[in-house]
SEBAVEX-138665 format. One line per 10 residues: number of its first residue (from 1); their letters; for each residue x negated, y, z of C-alpha. Coordinates in nm, 2 decimals. Layout:
// residues N
NUM = a = X/Y/Z; ...
// end
This chain:
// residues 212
1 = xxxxxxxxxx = 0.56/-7.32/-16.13; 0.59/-7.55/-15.82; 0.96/-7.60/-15.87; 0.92/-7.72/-16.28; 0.63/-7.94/-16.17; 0.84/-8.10/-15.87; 1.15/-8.20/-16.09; 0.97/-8.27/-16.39; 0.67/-8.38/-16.37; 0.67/-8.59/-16.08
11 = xxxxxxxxxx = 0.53/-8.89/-16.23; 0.20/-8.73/-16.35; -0.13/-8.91/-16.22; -0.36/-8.68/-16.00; -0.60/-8.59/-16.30; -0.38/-8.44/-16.46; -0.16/-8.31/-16.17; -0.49/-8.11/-16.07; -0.52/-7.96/-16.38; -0.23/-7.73/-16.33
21 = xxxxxxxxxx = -0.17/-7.74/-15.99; -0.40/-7.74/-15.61; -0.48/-8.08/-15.44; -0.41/-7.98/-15.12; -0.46/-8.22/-14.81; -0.39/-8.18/-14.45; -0.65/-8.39/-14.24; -0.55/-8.50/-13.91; -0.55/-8.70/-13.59; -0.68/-8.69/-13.19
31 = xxxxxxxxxx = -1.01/-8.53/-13.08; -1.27/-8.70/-13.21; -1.13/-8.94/-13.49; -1.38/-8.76/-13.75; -1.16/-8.50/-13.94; -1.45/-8.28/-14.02; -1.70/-8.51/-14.13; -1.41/-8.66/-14.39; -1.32/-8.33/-14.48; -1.68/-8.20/-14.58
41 = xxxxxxxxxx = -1.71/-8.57/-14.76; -1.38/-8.47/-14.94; -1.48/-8.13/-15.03; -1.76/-8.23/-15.20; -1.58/-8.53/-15.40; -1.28/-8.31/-15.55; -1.43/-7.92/-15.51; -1.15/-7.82/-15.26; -1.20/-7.55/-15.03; -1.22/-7.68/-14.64
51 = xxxxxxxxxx = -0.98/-7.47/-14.36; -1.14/-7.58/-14.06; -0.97/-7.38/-13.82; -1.18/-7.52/-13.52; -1.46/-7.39/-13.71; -1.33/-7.05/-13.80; -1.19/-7.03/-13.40; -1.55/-7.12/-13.26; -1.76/-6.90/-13.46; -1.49/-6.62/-13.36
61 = xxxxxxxxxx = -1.55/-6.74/-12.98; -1.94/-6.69/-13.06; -1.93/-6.40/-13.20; -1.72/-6.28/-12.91; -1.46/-6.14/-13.13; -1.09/-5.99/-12.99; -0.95/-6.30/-13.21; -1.19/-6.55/-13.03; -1.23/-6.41/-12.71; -0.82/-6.49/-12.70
71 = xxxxxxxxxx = -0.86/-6.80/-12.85; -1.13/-6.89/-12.58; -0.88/-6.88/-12.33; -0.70/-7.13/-12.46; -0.92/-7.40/-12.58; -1.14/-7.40/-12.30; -0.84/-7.53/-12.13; -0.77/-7.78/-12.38; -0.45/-7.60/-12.51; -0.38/-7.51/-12.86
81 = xxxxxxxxxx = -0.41/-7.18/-12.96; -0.10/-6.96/-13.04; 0.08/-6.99/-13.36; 0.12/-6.65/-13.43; -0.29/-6.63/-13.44; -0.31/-6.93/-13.62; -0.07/-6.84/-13.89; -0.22/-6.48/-13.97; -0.55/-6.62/-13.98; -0.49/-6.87/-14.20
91 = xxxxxxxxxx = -0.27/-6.63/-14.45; -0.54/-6.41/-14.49; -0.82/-6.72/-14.59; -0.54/-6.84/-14.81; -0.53/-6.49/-14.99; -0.92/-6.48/-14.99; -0.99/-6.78/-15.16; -0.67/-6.80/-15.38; -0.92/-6.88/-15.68; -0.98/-7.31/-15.59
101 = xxxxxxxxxx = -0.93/-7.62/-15.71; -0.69/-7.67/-15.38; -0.77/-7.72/-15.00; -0.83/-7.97/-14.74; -0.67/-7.83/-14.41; -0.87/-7.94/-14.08; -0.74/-7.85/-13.75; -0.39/-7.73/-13.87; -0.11/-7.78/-13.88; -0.11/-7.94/-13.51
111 = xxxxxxxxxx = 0.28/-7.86/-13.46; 0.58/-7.88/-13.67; 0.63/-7.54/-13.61; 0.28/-7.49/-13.77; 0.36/-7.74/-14.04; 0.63/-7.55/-14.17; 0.46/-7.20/-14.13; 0.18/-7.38/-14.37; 0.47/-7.46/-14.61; 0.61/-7.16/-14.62
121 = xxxxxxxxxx = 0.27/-7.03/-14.69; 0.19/-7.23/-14.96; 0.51/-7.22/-15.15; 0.47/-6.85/-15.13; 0.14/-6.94/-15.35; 0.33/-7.13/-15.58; 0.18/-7.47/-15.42; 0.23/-7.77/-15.17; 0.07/-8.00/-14.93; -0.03/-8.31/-15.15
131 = xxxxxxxxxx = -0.14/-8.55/-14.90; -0.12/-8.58/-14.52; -0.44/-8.82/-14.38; -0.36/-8.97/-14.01; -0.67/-9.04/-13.87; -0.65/-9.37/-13.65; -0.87/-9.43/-13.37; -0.82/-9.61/-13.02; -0.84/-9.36/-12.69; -1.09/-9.48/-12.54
141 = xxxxxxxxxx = -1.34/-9.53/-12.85; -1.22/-9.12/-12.88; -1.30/-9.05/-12.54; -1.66/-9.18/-12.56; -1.73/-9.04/-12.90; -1.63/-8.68/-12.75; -1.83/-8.71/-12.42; -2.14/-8.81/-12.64; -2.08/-8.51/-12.87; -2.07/-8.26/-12.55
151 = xxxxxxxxxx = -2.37/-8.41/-12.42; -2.56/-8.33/-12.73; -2.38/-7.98/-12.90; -2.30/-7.85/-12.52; -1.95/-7.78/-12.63; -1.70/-7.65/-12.35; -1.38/-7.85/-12.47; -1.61/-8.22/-12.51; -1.60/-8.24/-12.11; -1.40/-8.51/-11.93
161 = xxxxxxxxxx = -1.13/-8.35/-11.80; -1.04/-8.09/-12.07; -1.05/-8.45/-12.32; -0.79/-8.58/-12.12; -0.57/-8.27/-12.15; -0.67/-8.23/-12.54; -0.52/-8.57/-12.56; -0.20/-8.55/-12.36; -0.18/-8.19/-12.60; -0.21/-8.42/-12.90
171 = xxxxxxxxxx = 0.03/-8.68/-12.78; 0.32/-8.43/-12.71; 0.27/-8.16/-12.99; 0.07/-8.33/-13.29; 0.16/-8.67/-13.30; 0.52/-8.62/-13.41; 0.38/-8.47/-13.74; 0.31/-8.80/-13.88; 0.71/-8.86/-13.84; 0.78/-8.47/-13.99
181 = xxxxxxxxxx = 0.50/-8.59/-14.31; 0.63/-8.93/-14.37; 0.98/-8.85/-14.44; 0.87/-8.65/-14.75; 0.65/-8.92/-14.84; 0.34/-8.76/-14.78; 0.16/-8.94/-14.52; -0.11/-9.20/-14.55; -0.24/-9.37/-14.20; -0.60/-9.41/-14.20
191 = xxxxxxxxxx = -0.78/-9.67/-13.95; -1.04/-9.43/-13.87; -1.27/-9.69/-13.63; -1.51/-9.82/-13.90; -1.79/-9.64/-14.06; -1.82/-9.30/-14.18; -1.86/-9.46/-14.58; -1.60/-9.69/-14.51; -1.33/-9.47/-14.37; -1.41/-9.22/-14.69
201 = xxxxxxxxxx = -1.36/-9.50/-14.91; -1.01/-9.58/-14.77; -0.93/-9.23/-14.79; -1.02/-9.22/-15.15; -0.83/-9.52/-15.24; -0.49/-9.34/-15.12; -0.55/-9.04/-15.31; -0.65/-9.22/-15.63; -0.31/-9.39/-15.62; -0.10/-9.08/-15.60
211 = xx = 0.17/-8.96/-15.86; 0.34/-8.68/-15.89
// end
């Protein structure tokens, strides 16, 4: 299905895109820049299901789980978590919720090598990333957001020094995705600084100009 849609259908508008294929979205950008409050405001807007690995991975880590107790290793450190964890976990959501309107991933992909593992996976579903949001926010605006948060949720990986390694981790791994998304014309760059309704607003103004 995904092939005859691709070559010829390309031009349809995204009502009526959606009503034979997923909206799928991939949400991303540094610690901090507000990808999960977006996503839930997006999920509620279009019906998608939200992948919020971060999620999945701390409520693994809570529940002191083989998955999150390995996963704990690694994020208290302010590293990424391995692909081959990431990959397996997020095939088995995929095949869980296959029944949706489309998804909104949060948290991954957050390397290429992710990025096309989630391709793979999804053309193995018949569907496709949609849209890639780049969430735009200055470091230091980041840095402050994140050591507020860890003051009030107590969070392990919202302390000074693991913030600074989180963002050298995005730098080096993460940020070349916006160069892997825009050459297939899927990335939109979203200034992420203003308010919570006015960043949504921007973000809805991309996806309401897309055709397929």
């Amino acid at each position: 299905m995904l092939n005859i849609w691709q070559n010829e259908k390309k031009y349809l508008p995204l009502h009526v895109f959606m009503e034979y294929n997923m909206l799928n979205i991939v949400i991303f950008g540094a610690p901090g820049t507000g990808k999960g409050t977006q996503s839930e405001l997006l999920t509620k807007k279009y019906g998608l299901h939200h992948i919020s690995t971060g999620e999945i991975l701390r409520e693994e880590i809570e529940r002191k789980s083989p998955l999150g107790l390995l996963a704990d290793q690694h994020i208290s450190r302010g590293h990424l978590v391995p692909d081959e964890l990431m990959i397996d976990m997020l095939a088995d959501i995929l095949d869980k919720t296959a029944n949706t309107k489309g998804y909104i991933f949060d948290g991954f992909p957050r390397t290429i090598a992710q990025a096309q593992a989630l391709d793979k996976l999804l053309n193995e579903r018949d569907t496709a990333v949609v849209a890639v949001l780049s969430l735009k926010v200055e470091e230091q605006e980041l840095i402050q957001r994140l050591l507020k948060r860890g003051r009030e949720s107590g969070r392990s990986d919202d302390k000074l020094e693991v913030i600074e390694n989180r963002m050298k981790v995005y730098k080096a791994q993460t940020d070349p995705l916006r160069d892997y998304y825009k050459k297939k014309g899927k990335l939109f760059n979203i200034p992420g600084s203003g308010s919570i309704n006015d960043v949504f607003e921007e973000i809805v103004q991309e996806i309401s100009r897309l055709s397929f």
